[in-house]
C-alpha positions in Angstrom: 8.3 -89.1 54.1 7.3 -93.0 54.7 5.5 -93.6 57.9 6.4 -95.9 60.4 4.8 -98.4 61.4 5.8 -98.5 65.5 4.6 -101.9 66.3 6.1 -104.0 63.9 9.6 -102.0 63.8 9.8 -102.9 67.9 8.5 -106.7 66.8 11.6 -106.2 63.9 14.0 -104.9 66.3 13.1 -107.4 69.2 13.5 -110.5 66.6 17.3 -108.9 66.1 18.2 -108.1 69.4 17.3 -112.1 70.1 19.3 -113.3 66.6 22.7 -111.5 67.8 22.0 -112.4 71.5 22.4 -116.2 70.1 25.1 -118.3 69.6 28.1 -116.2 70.9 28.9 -113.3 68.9 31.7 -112.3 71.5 33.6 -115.3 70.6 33.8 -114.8 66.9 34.1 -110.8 67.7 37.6 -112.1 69.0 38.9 -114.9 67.2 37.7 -114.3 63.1 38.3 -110.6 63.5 40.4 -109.4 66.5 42.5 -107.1 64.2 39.1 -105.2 62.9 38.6 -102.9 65.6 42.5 -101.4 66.1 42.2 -100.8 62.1 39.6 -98.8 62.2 40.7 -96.8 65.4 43.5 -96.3 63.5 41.7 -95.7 60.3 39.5 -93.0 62.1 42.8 -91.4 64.0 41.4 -91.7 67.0 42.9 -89.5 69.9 43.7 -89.1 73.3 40.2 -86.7 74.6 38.0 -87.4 71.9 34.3 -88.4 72.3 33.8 -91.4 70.6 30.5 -93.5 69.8 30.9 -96.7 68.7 27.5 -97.7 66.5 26.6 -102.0 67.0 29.6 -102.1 68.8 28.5 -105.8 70.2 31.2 -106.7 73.0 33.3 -103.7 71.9 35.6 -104.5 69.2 36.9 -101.4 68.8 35.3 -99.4 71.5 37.9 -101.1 73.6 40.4 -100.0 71.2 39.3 -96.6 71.4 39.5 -96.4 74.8 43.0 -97.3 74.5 43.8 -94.7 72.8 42.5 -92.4 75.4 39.3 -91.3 74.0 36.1 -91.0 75.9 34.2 -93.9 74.5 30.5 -94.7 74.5 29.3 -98.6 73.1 26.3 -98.8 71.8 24.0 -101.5 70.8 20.9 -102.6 70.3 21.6 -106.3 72.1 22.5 -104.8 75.2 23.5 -109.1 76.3 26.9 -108.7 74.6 27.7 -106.0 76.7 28.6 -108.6 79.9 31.6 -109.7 77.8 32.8 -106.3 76.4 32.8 -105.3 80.6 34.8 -108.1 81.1 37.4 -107.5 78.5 37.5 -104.0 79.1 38.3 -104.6 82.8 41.2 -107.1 82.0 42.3 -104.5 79.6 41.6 -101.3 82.2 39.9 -99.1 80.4 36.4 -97.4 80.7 33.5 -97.6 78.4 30.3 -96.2 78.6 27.7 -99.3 77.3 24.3 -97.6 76.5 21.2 -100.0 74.8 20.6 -98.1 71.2 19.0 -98.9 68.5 21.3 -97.8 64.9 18.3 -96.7 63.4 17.2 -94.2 66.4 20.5 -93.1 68.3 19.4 -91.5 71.6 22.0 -89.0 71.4 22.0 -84.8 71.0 23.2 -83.8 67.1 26.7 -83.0 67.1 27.8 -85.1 70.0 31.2 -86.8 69.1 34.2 -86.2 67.0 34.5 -89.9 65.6 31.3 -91.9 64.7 32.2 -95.2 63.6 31.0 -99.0 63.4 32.8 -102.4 62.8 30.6 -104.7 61.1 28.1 -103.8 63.4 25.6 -100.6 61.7 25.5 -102.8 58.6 23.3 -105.0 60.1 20.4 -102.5 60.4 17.8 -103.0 58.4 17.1 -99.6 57.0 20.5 -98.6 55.5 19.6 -94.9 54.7 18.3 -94.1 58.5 21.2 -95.3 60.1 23.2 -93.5 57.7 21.4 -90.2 58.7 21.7 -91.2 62.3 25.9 -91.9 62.0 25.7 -88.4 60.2 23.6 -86.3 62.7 25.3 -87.7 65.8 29.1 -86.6 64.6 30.4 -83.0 64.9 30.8 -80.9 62.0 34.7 -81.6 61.0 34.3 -85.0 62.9 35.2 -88.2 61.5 33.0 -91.5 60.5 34.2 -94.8 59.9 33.1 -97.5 58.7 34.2 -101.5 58.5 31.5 -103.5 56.3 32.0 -107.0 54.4 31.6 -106.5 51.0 29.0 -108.5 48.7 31.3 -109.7 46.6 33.8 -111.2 49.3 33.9 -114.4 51.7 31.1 -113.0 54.2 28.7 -111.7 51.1 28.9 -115.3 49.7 28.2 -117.2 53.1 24.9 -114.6 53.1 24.0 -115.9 49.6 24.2 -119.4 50.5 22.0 -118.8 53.5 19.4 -116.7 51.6 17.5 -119.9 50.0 17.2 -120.9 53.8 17.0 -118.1 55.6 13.9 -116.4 57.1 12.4 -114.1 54.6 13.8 -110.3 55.7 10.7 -108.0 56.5 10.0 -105.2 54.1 11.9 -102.5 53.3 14.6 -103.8 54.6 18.2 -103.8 52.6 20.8 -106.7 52.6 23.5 -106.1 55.2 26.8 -106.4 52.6 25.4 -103.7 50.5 27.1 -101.8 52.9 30.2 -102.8 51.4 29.5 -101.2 48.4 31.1 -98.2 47.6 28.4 -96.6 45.3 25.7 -97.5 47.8 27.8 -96.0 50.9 28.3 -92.6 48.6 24.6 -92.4 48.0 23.7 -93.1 51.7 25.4 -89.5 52.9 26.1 -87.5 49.7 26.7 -84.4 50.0 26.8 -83.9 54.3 30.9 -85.9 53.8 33.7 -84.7 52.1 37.4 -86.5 52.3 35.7 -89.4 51.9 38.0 -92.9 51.2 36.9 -96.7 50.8 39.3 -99.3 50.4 39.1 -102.8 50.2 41.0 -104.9 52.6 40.6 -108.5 54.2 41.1 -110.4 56.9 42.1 -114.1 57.2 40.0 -116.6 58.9 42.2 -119.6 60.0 40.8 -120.7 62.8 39.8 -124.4 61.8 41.0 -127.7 61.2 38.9 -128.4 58.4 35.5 -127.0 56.4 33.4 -129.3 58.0 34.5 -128.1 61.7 34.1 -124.6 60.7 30.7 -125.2 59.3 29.8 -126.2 62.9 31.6 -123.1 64.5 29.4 -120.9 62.2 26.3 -123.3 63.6 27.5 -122.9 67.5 28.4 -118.8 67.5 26.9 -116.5 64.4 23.6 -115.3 65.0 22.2 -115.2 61.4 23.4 -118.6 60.9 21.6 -120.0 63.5 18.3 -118.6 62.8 18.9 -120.2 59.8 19.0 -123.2 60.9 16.3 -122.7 63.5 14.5 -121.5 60.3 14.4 -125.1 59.2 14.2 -127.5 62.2 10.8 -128.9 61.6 12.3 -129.7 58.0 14.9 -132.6 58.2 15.3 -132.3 54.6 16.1 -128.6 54.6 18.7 -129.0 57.3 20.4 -131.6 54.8 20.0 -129.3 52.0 21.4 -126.5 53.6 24.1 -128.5 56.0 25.2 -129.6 52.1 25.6 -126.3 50.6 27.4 -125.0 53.5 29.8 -127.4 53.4 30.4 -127.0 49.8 30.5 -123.3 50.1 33.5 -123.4 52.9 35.1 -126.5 50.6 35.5 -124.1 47.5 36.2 -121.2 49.1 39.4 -122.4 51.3 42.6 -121.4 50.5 44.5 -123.7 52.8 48.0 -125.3 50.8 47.7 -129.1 51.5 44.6 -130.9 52.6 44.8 -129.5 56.6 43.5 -126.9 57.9 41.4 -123.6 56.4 42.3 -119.7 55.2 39.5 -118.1 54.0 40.4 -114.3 53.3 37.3 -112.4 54.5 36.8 -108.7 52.0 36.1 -106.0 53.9 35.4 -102.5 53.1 37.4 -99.6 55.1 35.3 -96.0 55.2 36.5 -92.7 56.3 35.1 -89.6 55.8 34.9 -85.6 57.4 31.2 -84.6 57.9 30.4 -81.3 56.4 
């Protein structure tokens, strides 16, 4: 078993709780991907009385969802600075949510605790894939569900990571890239055996939210965490900034489906998980 090394996985965990507190994650939470967390409360088949823990659940995409539905919900996360806007939504929605500061890697919740575990686009984001795996596992009931939503490598979200990489601070050991959770051989070696019933499917979702590439280049720099520390990566570089202000551009210039020369569509590959834990 590898040991840990406490002090630099809090110094690891600090530097993400301050990347997602950036920019405004709520914002693109609820206009790029509104639709994600009512698919996979569906997805799950969430009820009316189950416990439900939402893993990364930022301002509560699909906690609130859940809630909805009538399920006892608890949000977790480890950047507990989202939680203000999932509050606020959840108010205007009337429902209640229990938000509880947790780290994906190190849930600080009893085995066996909730019928559904699930995440939207949220656990992926750990750096240790195979311990928050074994924490989504050993938190659900036997016969309880887990669901997932990742982005897939191969998709619109896996390619704006690879055009950030060359840019990007360098990610600390050990540590395993986010969209590899959209992979369905990696996700059926992360919990083996302890799942059965279990289905992926890819899906996407359309991002149309922009006039143009260039303006949503400069959403991506105002709201997305991991695109602003790439850019803060850079600042003492004017060069670099050029460089990677160039392939941006480029990237969202190929990859938009808009008919005409207005506006943007970028469709956005996800990968839906459901499975039965053992």
């Amino acid at each position: 078993m590898a040991t840990v090394d406490n002090e630099a996985d809090r110094a690891l965990k600090a530097k993400h709780r301050a990347l997602w507190a950036s920019g405004d994650y709520p914002a693109v939470a609820a206009e790029l991907i509104p639709s994600l967390g009512p698919e996979l409360v569906r997805a799950c088949g969430v009820r009316s009385g189950d416990r439900v823990l939402d893993v990364a659940a930022g301002s509560g995409n699909a906690s609130i969802p859940a809630a909805a539905a009538g399920a006892v919900v608890t949000a977790s996360d480890l950047t507990p600075e989202l939680f203000d806007a999932g509050r606020r939504i959840a108010a205007e929605r009337g429902v209640a949510v229990e938000w509880v500061e947790a780290d994906a890697e190190a849930l600080p919740f009893p085995d066996h605790s909730f019928d559904v575990v699930m995440s939207c686009v949220g656990a992926m984001f750990a750096p240790h894939h195979q311990a928050t795996a074994d924490e989504i596992v050993r938190v659900t009931r036997p016969g309880g569900t887990l669901g997932l939503i990742s982005w897939t490598p191969e998709g619109f979200i896996g390619h704006l990571f690879a055009t950030m990489k060359p840019y990007a601070p360098p990610p600390p050991p050990g540590a395993s890239p986010p969209p590899m959770w959209g992979s369905e051989n990696h996700v059926e070696a992360l919990f083996g055996d302890r799942v059965r019933d279990l289905t992926m499917r890819r899906q996407t979702v359309r991002f149309d939210h922009c006039a143009s590439p260039l303006d949503f280049r400069e959403y991506w720099k105002r709201n997305y965490g991991p695109t602003l520390a790439a850019y803060r990566f850079n600042e003492d570089r004017p060069e670099r900034l050029a460089e990677l202000d160039a392939a941006f551009l480029d990237f969202l210039t190929t990859w938009n489906q808009a008919d005409g020369t207005d506006g943007t569509a970028y469709d956005a590959e996800y990968l839906l998980v459901t499975a039965t834990k053992r």
